[in-house]
N, C-alpha and C positions, 0 to 999 in steps of 0.2 A: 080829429085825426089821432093826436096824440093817446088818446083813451083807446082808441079801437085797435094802435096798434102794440098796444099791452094784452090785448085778446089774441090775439091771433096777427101774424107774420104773412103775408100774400108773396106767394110764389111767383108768381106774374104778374107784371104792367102795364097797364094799357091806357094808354094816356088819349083820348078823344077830344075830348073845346072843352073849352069852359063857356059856359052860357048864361040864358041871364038868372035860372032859378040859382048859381052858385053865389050871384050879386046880392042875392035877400040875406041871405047867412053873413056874408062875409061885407065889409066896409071896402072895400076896393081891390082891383086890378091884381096889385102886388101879394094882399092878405092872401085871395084866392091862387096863385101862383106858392108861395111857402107852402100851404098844406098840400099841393099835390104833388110837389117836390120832396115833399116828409113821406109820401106812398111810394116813390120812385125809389128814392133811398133805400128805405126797410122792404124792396123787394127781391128776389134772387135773379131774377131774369125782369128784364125789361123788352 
C-alpha cells in the first residue's frame, strides 16, 4: 500500500470485508487491518 500510495492519492473510499485472498498476502487480522486503514487515511472522502 505504501508504494501505491506514492502513485497516486484515491479520492474515494470504500471499504467492503476483508476476506480470505487478503489472509495469503498478509500474516494476520490486525496486518490486514493497518493497510486498509493507510487507504482510509490518504483518501479525500470516505
Amino acid at each position: 500500500m505504501d508504494f501505491l500510495l506514492t502513485i497516486a492519492k484515491p479520492h474515494i473510499g470504500i471499504f467492503t470485508a476483508i476476506d480470505a485472498v487478503h489472509s495469503e498476502q498478509f500474516g494476520n487480522p490486525a496486518e490486514i487491518a493497518r493497510e486498509e486503514v493507510k487507504m482510509l487515511k490518504n483518501t479525500l472522502e470516505i
